[in-house]
C-alpha positions as CSV (number, residue, x, y, z in Angstrom):
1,X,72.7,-33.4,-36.0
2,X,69.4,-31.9,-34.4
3,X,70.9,-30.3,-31.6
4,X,73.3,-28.7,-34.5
5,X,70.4,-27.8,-36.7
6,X,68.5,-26.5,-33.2
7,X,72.2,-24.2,-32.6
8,X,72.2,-22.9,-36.0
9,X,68.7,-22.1,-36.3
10,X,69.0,-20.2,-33.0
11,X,71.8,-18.7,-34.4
12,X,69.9,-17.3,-37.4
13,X,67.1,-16.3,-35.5
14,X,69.5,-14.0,-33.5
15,X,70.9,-12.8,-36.5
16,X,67.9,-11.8,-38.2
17,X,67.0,-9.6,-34.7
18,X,70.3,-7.8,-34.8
19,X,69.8,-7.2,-38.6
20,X,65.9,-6.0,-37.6
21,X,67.3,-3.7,-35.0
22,X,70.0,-2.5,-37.3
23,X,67.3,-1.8,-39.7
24,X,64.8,0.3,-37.5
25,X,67.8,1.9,-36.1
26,X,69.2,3.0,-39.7
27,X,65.4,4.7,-40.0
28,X,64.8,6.6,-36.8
29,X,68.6,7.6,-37.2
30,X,67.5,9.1,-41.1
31,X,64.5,10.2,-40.2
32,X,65.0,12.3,-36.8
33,X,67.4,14.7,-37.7
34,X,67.5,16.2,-34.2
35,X,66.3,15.5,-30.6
36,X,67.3,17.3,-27.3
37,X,65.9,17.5,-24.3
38,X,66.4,20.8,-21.6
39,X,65.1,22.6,-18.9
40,X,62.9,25.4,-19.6
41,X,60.5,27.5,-17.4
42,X,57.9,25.9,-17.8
43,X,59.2,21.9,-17.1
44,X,61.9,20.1,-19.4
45,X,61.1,20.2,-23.2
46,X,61.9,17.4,-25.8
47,X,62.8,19.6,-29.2
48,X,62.7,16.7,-32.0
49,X,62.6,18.3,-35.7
50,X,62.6,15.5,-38.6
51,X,63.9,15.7,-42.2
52,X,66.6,17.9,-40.7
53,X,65.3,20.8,-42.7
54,X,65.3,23.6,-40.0
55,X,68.7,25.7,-39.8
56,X,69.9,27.7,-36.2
57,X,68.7,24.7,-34.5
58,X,70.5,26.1,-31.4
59,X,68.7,29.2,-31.7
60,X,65.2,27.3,-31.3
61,X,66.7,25.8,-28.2
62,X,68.1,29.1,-26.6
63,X,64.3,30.9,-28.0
64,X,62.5,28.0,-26.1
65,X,64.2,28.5,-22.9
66,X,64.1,32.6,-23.3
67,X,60.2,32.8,-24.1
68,X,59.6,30.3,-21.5
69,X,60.6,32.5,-18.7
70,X,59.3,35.5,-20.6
71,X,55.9,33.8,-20.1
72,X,56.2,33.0,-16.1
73,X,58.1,36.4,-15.4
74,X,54.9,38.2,-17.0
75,X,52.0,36.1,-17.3
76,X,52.9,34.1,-13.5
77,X,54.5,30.6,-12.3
78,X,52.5,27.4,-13.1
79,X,52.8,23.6,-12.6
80,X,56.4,22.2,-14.2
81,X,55.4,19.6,-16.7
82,X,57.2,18.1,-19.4
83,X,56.7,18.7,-23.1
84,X,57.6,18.7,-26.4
85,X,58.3,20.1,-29.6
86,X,57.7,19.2,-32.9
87,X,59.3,19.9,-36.3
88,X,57.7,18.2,-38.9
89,X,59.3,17.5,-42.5
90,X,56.0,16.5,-44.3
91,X,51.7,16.1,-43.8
92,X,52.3,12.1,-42.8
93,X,54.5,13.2,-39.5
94,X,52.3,16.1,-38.6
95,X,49.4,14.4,-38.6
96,X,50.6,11.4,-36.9
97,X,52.0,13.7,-34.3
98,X,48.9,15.6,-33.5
99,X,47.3,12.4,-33.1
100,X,43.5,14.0,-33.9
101,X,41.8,16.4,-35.5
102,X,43.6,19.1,-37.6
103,X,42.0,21.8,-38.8
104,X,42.2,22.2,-42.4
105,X,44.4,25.6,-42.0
106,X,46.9,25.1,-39.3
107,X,50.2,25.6,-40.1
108,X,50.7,24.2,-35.8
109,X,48.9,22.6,-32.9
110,X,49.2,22.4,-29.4
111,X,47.1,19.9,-27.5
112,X,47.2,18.2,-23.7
113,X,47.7,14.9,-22.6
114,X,50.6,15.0,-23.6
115,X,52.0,18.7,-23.3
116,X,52.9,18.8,-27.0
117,X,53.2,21.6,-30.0
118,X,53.5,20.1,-33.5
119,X,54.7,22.5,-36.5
120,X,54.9,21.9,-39.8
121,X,58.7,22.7,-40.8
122,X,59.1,26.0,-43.1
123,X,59.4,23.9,-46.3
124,X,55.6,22.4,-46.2
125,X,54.0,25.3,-44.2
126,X,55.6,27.6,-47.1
127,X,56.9,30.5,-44.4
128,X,60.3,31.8,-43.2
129,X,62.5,30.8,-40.3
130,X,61.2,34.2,-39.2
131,X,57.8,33.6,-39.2
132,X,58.5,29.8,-37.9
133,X,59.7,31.6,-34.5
134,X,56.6,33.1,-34.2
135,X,54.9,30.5,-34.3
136,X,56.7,28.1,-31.6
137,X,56.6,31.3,-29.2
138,X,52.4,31.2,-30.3
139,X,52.7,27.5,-29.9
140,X,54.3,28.1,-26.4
141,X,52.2,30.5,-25.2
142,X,49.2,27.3,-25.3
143,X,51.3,25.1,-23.9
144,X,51.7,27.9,-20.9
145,X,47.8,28.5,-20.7
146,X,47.7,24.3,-20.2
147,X,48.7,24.8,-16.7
148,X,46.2,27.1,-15.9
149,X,43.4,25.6,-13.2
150,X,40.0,25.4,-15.1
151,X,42.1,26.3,-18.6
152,X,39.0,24.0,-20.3
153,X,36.3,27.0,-19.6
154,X,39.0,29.7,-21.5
155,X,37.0,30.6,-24.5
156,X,39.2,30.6,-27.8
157,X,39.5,34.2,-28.7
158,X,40.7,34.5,-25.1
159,X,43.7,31.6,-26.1
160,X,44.3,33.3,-29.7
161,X,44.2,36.6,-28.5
162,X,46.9,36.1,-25.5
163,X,49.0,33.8,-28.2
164,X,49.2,36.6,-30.5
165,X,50.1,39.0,-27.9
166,X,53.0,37.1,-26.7
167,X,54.3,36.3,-30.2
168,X,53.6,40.0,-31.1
169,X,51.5,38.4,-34.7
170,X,48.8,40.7,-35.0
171,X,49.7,42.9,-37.9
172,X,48.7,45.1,-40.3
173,X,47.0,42.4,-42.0
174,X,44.7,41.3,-39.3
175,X,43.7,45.2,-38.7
176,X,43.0,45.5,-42.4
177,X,40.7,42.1,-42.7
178,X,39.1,43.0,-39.4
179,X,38.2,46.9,-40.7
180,X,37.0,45.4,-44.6
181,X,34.8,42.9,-42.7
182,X,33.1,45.9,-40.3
183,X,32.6,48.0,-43.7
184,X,30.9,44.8,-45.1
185,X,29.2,44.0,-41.7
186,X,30.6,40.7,-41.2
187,X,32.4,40.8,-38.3
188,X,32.5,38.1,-36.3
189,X,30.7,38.6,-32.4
190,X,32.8,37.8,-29.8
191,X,30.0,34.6,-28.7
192,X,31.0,32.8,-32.0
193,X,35.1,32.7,-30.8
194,X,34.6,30.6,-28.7
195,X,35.9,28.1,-30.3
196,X,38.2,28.7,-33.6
197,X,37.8,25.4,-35.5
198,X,34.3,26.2,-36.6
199,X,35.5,28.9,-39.1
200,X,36.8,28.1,-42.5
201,X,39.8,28.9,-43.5
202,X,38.4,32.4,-45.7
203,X,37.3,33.5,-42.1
204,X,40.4,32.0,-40.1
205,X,42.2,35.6,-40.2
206,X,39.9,37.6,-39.1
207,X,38.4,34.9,-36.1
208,X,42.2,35.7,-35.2
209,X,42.7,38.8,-35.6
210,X,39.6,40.2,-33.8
211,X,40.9,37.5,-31.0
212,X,44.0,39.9,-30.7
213,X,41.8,43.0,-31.1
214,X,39.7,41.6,-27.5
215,X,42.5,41.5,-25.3
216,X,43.6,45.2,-26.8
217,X,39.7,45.9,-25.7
218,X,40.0,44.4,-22.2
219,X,43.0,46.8,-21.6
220,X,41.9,49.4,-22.9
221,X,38.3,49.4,-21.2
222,X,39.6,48.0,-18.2
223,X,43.6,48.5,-17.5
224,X,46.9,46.8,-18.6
225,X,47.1,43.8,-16.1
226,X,43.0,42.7,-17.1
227,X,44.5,39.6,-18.9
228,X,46.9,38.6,-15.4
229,X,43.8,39.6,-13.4
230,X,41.5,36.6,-15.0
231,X,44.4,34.3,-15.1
232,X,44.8,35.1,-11.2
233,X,41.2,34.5,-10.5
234,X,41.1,31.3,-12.4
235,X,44.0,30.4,-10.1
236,X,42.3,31.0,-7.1
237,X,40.0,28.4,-8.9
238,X,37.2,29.9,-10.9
239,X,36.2,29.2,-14.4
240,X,37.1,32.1,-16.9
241,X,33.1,33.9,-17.0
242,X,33.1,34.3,-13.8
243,X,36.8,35.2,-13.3
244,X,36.8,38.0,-16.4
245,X,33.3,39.3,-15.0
246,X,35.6,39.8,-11.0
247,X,38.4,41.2,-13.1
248,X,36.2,43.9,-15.1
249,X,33.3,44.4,-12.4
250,X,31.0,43.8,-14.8
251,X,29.5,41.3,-16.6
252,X,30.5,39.5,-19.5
253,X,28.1,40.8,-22.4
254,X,28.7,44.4,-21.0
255,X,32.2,43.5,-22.4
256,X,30.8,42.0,-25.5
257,X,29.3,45.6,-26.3
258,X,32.0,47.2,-25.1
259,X,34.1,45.1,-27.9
260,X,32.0,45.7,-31.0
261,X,32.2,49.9,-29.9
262,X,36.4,49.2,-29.8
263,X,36.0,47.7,-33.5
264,X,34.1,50.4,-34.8
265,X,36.3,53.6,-33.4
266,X,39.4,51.3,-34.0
267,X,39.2,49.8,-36.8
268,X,36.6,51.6,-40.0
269,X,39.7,53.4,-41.5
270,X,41.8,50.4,-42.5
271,X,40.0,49.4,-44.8
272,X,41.7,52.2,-47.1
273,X,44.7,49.5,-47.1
274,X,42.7,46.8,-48.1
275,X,44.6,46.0,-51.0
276,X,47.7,46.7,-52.5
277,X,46.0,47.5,-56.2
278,X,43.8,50.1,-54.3
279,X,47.3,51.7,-53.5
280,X,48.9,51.7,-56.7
281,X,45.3,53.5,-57.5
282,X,45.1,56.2,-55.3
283,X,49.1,56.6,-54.8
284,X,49.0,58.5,-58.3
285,X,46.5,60.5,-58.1
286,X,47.8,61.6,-54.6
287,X,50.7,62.7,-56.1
288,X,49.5,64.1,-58.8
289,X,47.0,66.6,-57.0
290,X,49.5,66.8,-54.8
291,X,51.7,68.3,-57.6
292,X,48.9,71.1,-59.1
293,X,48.6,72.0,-55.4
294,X,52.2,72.9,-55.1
295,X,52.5,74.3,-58.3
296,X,49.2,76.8,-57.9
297,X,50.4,77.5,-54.4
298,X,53.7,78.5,-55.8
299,X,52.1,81.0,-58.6
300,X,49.9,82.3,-55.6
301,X,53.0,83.3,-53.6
302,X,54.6,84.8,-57.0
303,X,52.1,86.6,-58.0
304,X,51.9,87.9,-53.9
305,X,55.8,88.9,-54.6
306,X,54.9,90.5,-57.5
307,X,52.1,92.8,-56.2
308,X,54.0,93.4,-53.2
309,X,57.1,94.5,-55.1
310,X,54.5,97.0,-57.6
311,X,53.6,98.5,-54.2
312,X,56.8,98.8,-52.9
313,X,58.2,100.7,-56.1
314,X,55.1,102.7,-56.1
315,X,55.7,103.9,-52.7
316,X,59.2,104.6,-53.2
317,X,58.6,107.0,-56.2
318,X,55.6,108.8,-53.7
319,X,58.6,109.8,-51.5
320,X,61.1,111.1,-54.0
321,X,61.1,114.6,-54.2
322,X,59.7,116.7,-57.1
């Protein structure tokens, strides 16, 4: 009787286990939509994307492994390492998935230790596949910089700026926040980008977009390949100061200066954009002066005809004969 009871006590035991694996199973199964794992450039890549809200999943894949080799053919080969990408259907999983601090306007993250990029899916971060595309190849472009020797001395504008670059995101938008704050004197100096998370999300824009705007600066000011140059020297293993200041030959608040002179000549006539209502404004009025301009021209050149066919007339009755 008790080795009976002992058997089918055993038994139940084992059957609650398969039921409990069953179970958790059942919930990974309905919670990750999609996981994959390929080679890419840069090392393999896990793509996982939960709640399976994300369309053209094979077109992430085939945009990973693309951008990835965009990155080395340009920017230079680093260390293989694997990494992932995540996809996240709602605030609980991205924030679990980060595993840290979050600041309070990122729509993504990319951290070390793990290699790892964490979006929030289109549905929570309220933007278009489109825009989501961007954001893994802005996402990818940190995950690149990772592998750099001494990446921990890269100032953030520096990161940002070369992010933006690759996922081609500074717009029209940026230009215009970046040209309203020089009108209003609150541009941001290039000392205080160095790290991103201390502005607030009403600054957040224009911290980025003036990140973009530096690495315009060191090519213009400098040449084309300034960006590659650093990234070189901080290969051959110097921190980023002293690599930017070997790249330009000069040091680094010469560059500072040199930036807020490429804001001023590049960017105090934008602010005519600033808003759309400003547009509907002036668009009117444009048009309308535009319309008494045409309309006194045209009287002018009528009124030109008109004299010149008097004269004309005149002429011609001089040379009749009496």
């Amino acid at each position: 009787m008790e080795r009976g009871s002992y058997y089918n006590r055993c038994r139940s035991g084992i059957y609650v286990i398969k039921m409990m694996r069953f179970i958790l199973f059942i919930f990974i199964f309905g919670t990750l939509a999609f996981s994959d794992t390929f080679s890419t450039a840069l090392g393999e890549c896990t793509l996982e994307i939960y709640g399976g809200r994300v369309e053209d999943i094979p077109e992430i894949v085939q945009l990973l492994k693309d951008e990835s080799v965009i990155l080395v053919e340009e920017l230079g080969e680093v260390t293989l390492r694997t990494y992932s990408i995540y996809i996240t259907s709602n605030m609980d999983d991205f924030y679990e998935k980060s595993k840290g601090p979050v600041p309070e306007w990122g729509i993504a993250v990319a951290k070390l230790n793990p290699d790892r990029a964490i979006l929030k899916s289109p549905g929570i971060a309220n933007i278009s596949f489109t825009r989501m595309k961007e954001v893994i190849i802005h996402e990818l472009n940190h995950i690149y910089m990772f592998r750099i020797p001494n990446y921990y001395s890269m100032p953030s504008w520096f990161k940002e700026g070369m992010a933006m670059a690759g996922s081609n995101e500074f717009s029209l938008l940026h230009k215009i926040e970046i040209s309203k704050a020089y009108w209003q004197n609150q541009t941001i100096p290039l000392q205080r980008l160095r790290n991103m998370s201390i502005h607030n999300k009403g600054k957040i824009k224009l911290a980025y977009g003036e990140s973009a705007a530096a690495i315009e600066a060191l090519q213009y000011y400098y040449g084309e390949d300034t960006p590659l140059n650093i990234l070189d020297e901080m290969r051959n293993g110097k921190e980023f100061g002293e690599a930017l200041e070997s790249s330009i030959n000069e040091e680094y608040i010469e560059f500072q200066i040199k930036f807020e002179i490429y804001l001023e000549e590049n960017y105090n006539w934008v602010f005519l954009l600033r808003s759309a209502k400003y547009l509907y404004v002036i668009m009117p009025v444009i048009l309308v002066l535009g319309f008494i301009y045409r309309t006194h021209r045209n009287k002018l050149k009528l009124k030109q005809w008109e004299i010149e066919e008097e004269l004309e007339n005149t002429e011609w009755n001089e040379e009749l004969p009496n």
